[in-house]
C-alpha positions in Angstrom: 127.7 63.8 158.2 128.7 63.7 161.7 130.4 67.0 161.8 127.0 69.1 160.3 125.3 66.6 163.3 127.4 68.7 165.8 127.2 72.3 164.0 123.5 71.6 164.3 123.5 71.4 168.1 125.7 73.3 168.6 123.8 76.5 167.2 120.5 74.8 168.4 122.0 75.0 172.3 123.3 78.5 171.5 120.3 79.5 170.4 117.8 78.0 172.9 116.7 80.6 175.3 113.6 81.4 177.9 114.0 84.3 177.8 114.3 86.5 174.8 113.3 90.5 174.7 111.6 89.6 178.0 114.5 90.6 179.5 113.4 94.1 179.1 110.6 93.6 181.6 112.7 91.4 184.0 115.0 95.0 184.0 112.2 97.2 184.5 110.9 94.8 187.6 114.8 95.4 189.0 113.5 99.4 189.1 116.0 100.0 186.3 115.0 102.8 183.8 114.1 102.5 180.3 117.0 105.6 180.1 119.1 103.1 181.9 118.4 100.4 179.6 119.3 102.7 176.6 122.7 103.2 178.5 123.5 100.0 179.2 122.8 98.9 175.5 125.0 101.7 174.6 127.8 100.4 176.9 127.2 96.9 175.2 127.6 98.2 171.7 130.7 99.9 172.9 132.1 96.6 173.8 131.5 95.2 170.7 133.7 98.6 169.4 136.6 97.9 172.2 136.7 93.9 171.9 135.5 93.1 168.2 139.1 93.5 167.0 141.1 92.0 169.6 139.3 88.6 170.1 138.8 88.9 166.1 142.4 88.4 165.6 142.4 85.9 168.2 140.2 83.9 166.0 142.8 84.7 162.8 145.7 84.3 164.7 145.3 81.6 167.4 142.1 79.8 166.7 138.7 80.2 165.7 137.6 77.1 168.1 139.4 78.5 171.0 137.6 82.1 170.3 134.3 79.9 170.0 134.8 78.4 173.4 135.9 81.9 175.6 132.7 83.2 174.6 130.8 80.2 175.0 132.5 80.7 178.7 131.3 84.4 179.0 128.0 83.7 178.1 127.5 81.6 181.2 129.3 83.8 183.3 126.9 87.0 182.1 123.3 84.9 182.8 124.8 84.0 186.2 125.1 87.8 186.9 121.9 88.4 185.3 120.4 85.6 187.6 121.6 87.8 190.8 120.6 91.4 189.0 119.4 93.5 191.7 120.5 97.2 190.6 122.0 99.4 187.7 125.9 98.9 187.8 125.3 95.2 187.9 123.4 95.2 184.6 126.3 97.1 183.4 128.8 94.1 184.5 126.1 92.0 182.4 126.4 93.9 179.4 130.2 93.9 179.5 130.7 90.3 180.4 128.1 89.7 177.6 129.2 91.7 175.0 132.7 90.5 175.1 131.7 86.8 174.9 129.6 87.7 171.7 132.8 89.2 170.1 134.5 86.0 171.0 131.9 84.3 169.2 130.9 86.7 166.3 132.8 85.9 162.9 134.3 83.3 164.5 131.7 80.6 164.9 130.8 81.3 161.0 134.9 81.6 160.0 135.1 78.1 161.7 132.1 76.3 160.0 132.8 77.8 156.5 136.7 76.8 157.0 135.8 73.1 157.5 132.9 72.8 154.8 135.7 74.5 152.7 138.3 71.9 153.7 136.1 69.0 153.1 135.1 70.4 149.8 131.8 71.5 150.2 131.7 75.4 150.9 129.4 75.8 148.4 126.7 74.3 150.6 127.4 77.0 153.0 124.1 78.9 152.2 122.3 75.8 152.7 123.8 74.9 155.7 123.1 77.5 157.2 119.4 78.0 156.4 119.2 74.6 157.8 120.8 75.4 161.0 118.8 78.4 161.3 115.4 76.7 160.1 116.6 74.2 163.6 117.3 77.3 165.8 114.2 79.5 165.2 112.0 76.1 165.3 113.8 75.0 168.7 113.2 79.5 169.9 109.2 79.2 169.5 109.0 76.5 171.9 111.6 77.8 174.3 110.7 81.3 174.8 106.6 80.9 175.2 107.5 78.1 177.9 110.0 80.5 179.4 107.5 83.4 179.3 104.7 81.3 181.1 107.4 80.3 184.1 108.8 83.4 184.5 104.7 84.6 185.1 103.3 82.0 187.2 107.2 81.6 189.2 109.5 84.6 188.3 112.1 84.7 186.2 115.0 83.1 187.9 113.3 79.7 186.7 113.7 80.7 183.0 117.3 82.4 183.2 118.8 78.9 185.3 117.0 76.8 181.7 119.6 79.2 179.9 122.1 78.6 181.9 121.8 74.7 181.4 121.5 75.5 177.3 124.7 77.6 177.4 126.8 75.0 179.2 125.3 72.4 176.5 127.2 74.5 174.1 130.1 75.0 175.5 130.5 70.8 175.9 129.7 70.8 172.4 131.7 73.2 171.0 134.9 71.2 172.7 134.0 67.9 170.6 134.0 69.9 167.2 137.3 69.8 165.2 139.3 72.6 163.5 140.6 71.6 160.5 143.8 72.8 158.8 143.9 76.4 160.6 146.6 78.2 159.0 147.5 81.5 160.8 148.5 84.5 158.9 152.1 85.2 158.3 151.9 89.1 158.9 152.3 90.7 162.6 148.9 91.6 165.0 148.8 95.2 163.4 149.6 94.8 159.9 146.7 92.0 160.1 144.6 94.3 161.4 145.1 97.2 158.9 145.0 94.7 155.9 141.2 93.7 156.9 140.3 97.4 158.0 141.3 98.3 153.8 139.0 95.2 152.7 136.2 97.1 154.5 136.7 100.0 152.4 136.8 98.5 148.8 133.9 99.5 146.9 132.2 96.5 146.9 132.3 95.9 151.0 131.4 99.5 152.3 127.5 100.4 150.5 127.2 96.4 152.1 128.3 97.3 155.8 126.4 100.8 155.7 123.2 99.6 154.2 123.3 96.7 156.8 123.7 98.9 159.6 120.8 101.2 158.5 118.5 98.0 158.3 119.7 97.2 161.6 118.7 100.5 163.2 115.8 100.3 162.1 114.7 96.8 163.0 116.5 97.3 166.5 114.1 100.6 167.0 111.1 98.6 166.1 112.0 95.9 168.8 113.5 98.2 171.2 111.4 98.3 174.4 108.3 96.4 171.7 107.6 93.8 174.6 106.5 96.7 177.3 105.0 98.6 174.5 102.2 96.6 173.0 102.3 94.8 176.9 100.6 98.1 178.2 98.1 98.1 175.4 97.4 94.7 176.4 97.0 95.1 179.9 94.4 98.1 179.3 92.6 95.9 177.0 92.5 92.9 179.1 92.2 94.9 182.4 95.8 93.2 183.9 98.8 94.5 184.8 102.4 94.1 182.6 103.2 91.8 184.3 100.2 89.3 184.1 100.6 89.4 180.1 104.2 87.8 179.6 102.7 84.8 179.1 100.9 86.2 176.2 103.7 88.1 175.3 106.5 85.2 174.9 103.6 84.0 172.2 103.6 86.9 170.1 107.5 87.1 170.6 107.7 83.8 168.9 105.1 85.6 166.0 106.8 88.6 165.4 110.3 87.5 165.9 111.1 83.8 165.9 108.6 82.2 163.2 109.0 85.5 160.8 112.9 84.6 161.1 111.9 81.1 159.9 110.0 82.1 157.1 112.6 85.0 155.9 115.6 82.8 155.5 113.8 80.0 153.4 111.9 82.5 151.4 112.6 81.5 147.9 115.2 83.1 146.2 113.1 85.6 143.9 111.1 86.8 146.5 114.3 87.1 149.2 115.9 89.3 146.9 112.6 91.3 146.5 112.5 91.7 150.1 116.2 92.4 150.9 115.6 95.4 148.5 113.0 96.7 150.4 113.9 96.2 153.9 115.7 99.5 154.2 112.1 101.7 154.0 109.6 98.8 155.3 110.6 98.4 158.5 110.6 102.3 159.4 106.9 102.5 157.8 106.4 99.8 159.8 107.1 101.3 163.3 105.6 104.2 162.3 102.1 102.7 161.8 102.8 100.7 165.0 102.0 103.8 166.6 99.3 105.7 164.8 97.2 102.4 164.4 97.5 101.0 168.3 95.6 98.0 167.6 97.4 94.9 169.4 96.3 92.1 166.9 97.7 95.1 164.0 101.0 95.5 166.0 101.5 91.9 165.9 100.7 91.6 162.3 103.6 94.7 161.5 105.8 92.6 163.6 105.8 89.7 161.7 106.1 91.3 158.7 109.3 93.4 159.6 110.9 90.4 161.2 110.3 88.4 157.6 111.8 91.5 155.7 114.8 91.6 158.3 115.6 87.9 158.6 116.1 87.7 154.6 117.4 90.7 154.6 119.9 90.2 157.2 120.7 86.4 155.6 121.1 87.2 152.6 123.7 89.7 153.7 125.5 87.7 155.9 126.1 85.0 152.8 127.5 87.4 150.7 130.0 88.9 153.3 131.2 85.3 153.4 131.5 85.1 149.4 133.1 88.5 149.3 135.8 88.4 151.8 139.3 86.8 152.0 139.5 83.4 154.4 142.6 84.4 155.9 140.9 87.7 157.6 137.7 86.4 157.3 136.8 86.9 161.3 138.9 89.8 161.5 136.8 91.2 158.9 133.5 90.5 160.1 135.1 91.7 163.5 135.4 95.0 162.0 132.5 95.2 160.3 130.8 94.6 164.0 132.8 97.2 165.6 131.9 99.7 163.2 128.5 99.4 163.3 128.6 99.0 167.3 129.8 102.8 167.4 126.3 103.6 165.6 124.4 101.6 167.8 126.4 102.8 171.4 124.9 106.3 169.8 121.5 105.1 168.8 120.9 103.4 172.0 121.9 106.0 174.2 120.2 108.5 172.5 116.6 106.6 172.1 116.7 105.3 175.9 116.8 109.5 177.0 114.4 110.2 174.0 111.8 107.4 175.3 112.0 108.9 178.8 111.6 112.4 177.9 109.4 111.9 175.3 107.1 108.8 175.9 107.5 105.8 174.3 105.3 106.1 171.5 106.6 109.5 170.2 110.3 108.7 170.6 109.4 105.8 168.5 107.3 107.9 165.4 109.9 110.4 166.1 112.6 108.1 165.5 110.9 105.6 162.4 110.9 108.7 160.8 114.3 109.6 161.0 115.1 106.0 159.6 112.9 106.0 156.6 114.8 109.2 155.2 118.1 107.2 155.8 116.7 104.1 154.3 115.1 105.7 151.3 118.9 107.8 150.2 119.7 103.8 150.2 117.1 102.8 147.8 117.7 105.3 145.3 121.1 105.1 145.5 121.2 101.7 145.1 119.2 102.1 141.5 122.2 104.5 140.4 125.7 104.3 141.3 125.6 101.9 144.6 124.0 98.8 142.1 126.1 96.9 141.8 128.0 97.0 145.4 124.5 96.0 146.4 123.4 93.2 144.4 123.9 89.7 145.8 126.4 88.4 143.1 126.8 84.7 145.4 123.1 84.1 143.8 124.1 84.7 140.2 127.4 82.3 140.9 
């Protein structure tokens, strides 16, 4: 069908960068601090908590296209600031600009897909849908980012970033030939809206989902928090190079601990992807854990991949049954929330492990912290064999 043709490039654009977690390094060659990197994550997370609402009911009450395309916008507007990055406050206008475009897109871009398969009578393909489209993305990432890594080694990494930029516009041009169909706006004024998806975030059924979610994100953000400079320094002492001369290496095992595990986790079968979206709350924190008392690079690698399976069906798995669960009129106001609650966590946890990491070292804030996260993730588990069961079983695979 020719509409699913243009869904599928337009995530593939979206979704085709040269970058990736590299961008960690590219900061760090700007002098910027890993404390300053926590901060500015923290300041990004925060956006997601000032603008997830706002351009949420945008996407309710305007349009979920128009939403789609002002972040598209932003996007490109944030890698051309990141293009000229030269000090602190102008990663700060990048994490803004960047952030706000996300929330444009967040919800929406999902609200918009499932509201058209819906119209033509097919929302129950929407699971497969979008395993397909993320089977495309992930296949289309471990091409991009090793290519992006090896240009940004042997010419810098303005030649990488400007490849972006092209992909981003790609989207945007895309995104315009896309119909909306049928987009009914909600009867009810800007704040009643509002308050009537806060409430469906705190039935019983919703809440144990959006807490258990953000837990699982914690703890997979922790584990690729600063993980490119981390196992880069073990490489470079290995190999006798500097950080620097490994990102070609490194945009390889960014495609085999992030992008291929991804692949793998959201086509798992589904006995085994439940299996593994019930243990993702304690794996990944055991995990980073033994990424730091077993320092072996090919080891590291192998923990990556395995956390980034766990997390990918895990987070997919999620994702479909927040569709299933929630109302289509506040759908992206919902899932707007549900990001702006869980970016008040993160603005926290990011601030807090950028001044941990510099005060403590890298590899102690992170045992410190995978710690911390296992305790957390464990209260899940067992709670979710008592009284949390059945707000955390996927009912959209026993429909």
């Amino acid at each position: 069908m020719k509409l699913l043709r243009r869904y599928r490039l337009l995530f593939l654009l979206m979704n085709t960068g040269f970058i990736g977690n590299l961008v960690v390094i590219y900061y760090l060659s700007k002098g910027i601090t890993y404390g300053q990197i926590g901060l500015a994550s923290a300041v990004s997370a925060l956006g997601f908590f000032l603008f997830e609402v706002p351009t949420g009911v945008v996407a309710d009450k305007v349009s979920r296209k128009t939403s789609v395309l002002i972040g598209m916008a932003l996007f490109s507007l944030g890698t051309v600031i990141l293009i000229f990055l030269w000090n602190f406050p102008m990663l700060i206008a990048y994490t803004v600009v960047s952030s706000l475009g996300a929330t444009f897109v967040s919800g929406s871009l999902q609200a918009w897909l499932f509201d058209n398969l819906r119209h033509l009578g097919m929302e129950g393909r929407y699971r497969d849908v979008m395993r397909d489209v993320k089977t495309l993305t992930l296949v289309s990432s471990a091409f991009s980012i090793p290519i992006g890594a090896f240009l940004a080694q042997l010419y810098g990494f303005t030649l990488p970033l400007l490849l972006t930029l092209i992909m981003e516009l790609g989207a945007l041009m895309t995104a315009l030939s896309i119909p909306e169909y049928e987009f009914k706006k909600p009867e009810v004024s800007y704040h009643i809206h509002v308050l009537h998806s806060a409430r469906e975030l705190l039935r019983q059924d919703l809440l144990p989902l959006v807490l258990i979610s953000i837990a699982v994100t914690m703890s997979i953000n922790q584990f690729r928090k600063f993980f490119e400079p981390y196992l880069g320094e073990i490489l470079a002492k290995s190999l006798g190079t500097t950080l620097m001369g490994t990102l070609g290496l490194l945009g390889i095992i960014e495609v085999l601990v992030k992008t291929l595990p991804r692949l793998i986790g959201i086509r798992l079968r589904k006995k085994w992807s439940v299996r593994v979206y019930e243990i993702a709350p304690i794996a990944i924190p055991v995990f980073t854990a033994l990424s730091v008392l077993f320092q072996n690079p090919l080891f590291i690698v192998l923990l990556g991949i395995m956390a980034g399976v766990i997390n990918a069906a895990f987070g997919f798995n999620v994702s479909v049954e927040f569709q299933h669960r929630i109302p289509s009129e506040k759908r992206a106001t919902v899932l707007s929330l549900d990001m702006m609650f869980s970016a008040v966590v993160m603005a926290l946890f990011y601030a807090v492990y950028g001044l941990a990491v510099d005060n403590l070292g890298l590899s102690r804030a992170r045992l410190l912290f995978a710690v911390v996260l296992f305790g957390i993730g464990l209260a899940f588990k067992l709670a979710s064999l008592g009284p949390l069961r059945e707000s955390l079983e996927l009912r959209h695979l026993a429909e």
